[in-house]
Structure formats: structure tokens, C-alpha cells
N, C-alpha and C positions, 0 to 999 in steps of 0.2 A: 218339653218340646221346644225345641229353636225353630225361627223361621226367618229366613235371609231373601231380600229384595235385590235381587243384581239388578244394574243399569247400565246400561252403557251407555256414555257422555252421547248428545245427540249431535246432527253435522253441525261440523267445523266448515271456517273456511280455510282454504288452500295456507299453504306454508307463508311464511310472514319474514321479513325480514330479522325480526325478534328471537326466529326459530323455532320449531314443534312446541314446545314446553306453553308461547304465549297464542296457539292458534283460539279466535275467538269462533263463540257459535256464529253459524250464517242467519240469514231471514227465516230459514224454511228452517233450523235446529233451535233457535226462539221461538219460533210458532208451534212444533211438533214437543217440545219440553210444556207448553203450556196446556197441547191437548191431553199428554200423559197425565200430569198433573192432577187435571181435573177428572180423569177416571180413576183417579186411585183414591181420590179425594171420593167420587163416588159410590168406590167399592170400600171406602173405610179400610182400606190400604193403609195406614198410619204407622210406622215403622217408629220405635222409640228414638235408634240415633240412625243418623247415615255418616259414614266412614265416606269420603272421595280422596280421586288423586288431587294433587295440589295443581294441577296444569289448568288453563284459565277456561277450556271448553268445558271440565270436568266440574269445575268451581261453579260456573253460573251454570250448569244444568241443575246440580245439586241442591243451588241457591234459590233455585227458579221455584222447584217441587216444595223446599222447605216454608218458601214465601206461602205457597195456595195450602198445604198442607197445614201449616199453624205450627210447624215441629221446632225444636229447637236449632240451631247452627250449627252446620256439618263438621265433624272435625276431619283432618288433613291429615292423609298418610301418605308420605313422599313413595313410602315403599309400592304404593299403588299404581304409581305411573310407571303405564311399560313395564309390568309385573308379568311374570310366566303364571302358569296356575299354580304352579306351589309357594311363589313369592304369595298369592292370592290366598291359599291356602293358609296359610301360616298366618297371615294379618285377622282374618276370620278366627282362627284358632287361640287367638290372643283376645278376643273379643271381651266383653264384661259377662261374665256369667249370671252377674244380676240385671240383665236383660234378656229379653225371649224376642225379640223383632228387630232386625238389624237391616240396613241398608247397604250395599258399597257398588257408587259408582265409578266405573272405569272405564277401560280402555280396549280393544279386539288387538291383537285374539286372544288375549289371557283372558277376560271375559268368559268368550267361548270355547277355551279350554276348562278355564276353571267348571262353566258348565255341566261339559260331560265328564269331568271327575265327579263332580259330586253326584249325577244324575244316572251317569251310563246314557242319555239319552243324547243327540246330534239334534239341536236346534239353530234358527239360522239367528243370529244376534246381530240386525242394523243398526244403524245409528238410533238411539233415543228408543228402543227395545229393553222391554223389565219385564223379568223372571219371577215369581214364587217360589223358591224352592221350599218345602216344610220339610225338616227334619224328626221323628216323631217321638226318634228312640231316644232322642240326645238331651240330657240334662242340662250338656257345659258345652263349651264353644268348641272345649279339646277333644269332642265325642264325633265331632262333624268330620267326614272325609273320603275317604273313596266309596262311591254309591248309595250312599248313606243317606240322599234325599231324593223326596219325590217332586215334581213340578205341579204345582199346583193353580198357578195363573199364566199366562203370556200376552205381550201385547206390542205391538210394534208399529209405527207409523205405514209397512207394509203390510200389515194382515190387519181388519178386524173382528173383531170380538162381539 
């Protein structure tokens, strides 16, 4: 059984001279990264690795969870940033198969596309909103894909739990 923690990076602030790729989180996507954090922290949420985009709101949300978390340091997949769901797809698909609990933070709508491939299901992914999905049937990472998992947590700065 595989199980994959989607997250999408939480708010950004507006465009930056820098450009999309350096937008940082605002007040309210550091405050809402740190409540996440600590529920996942208290539902023993603990994903082995998290995969993120390399873009700077993506990095410190990542960075934020792995801090409260105790896990080790995200690694960086370019391919994540502004990924469609099959770009998504595919990064998942390459995953370590000797791991069972995987993270990957990113970016809307690939996010919420990758979503409902995997799930069949239409959930609303805000900013700083993490997924469960559990795969039951999947041995390998290349087992995971269309419908193929179930949701098993949600939680988002707009809804709670």
C-alpha cells in the first residue's frame, strides 16, 4: 500500500518584481502552514520524504511542515512547478518504491487536477489544503494512476475537521 500527502503551497504574496517563480508566502500562508503543520503533527501524519516545487512559496511551506514535523529535507523537483496532472503523475510514478508515505507540494490547478485523476473525486484545494490519498492496491509508485486511490484525510485553512 502507497500513501501520498498532496499539499498545495499555502498564500503567496502578489507577483514580485523577481517574478512568479520568487513569490514569498504572505502573513496569513506562514500562519496557516504552521496550523497545518501541527495537525498533521497531531494525527502522526509523518510522510517519509516530501518531494516540492523548487519555487520559493513551495520551498518554505515545505520547509515550515518538515521543521514541526521532525522529517528530513524536502527534495526539489523543478518538474513540479506549474506541472499539469500528468507532469504530476509521472514525478509520483518515479517515486522510491522503497518508500510507502510520500509527500508532494505544489502548485493549483495541477494540484487539483492531479486530484481527481487519481481519486475520480472534485475537491476544492485552497491555498495551504492537504490530501490523503491511500492507494491500497499499489505495491510501486508505477501501480498509482487513474482512480486508483481513495481520500482518506482533508483539511484546509477553509474547512475544519
Amino acid at each position: 500500500m502507497k500513501k501520498l500527502l498532496l499539499i498545495r503551497h499555502a498564500e503567496a504574496e502578489g507577483y514580485t518584481e523577481q517574478g512568479d517563480f520568487a513569490r514569498p508566502l504572505s502573513g496569513r500562508g506562514k500562519s496557516d502552514t504552521e496550523k497545518l503543520a501541527k495537525k498533521l503533527k497531531d494525527l502522526q501524519l509523518l510522510p517519509q520524504e516530501i518531494v516540492s516545487s523548487p519555487a520559493l512559496r513551495t520551498t518554505t511551506t515545505a520547509t515550515k511542515i518538515i521543521e514541526e514535523l521532525g522529517l528530513n529535507a524536502p527534495k526539489f523537483n523543478q518538474a513540479v512547478y506549474e506541472a499539469s496532472e500528468r507532469t504530476l503523475l509521472n514525478v509520483i510514478n518515479h517515486f522510491p518504491n522503497s518508500v510507502d508515505f510520500m509527500a508532494l507540494v505544489g502548485h493549483n490547478p495541477g494540484i487539483s487536477y492531479l486530484l481527481l485523476n487519481l481519486t475520480g473525486k472534485v475537491r476544492d484545494v485552497p491555498p495551504c489544503a492537504a490530501i490523503m490519498v491511500v492507494f491500497e492496491d499499489a505495491d510501486s509508485w508505477h501501480e498509482v494512476g487513474h482512480e486508483s486511490g481513495v481520500i482518506t484525510y482533508y483539511t484546509s485553512p477553509l474547512h475544519t475537521n
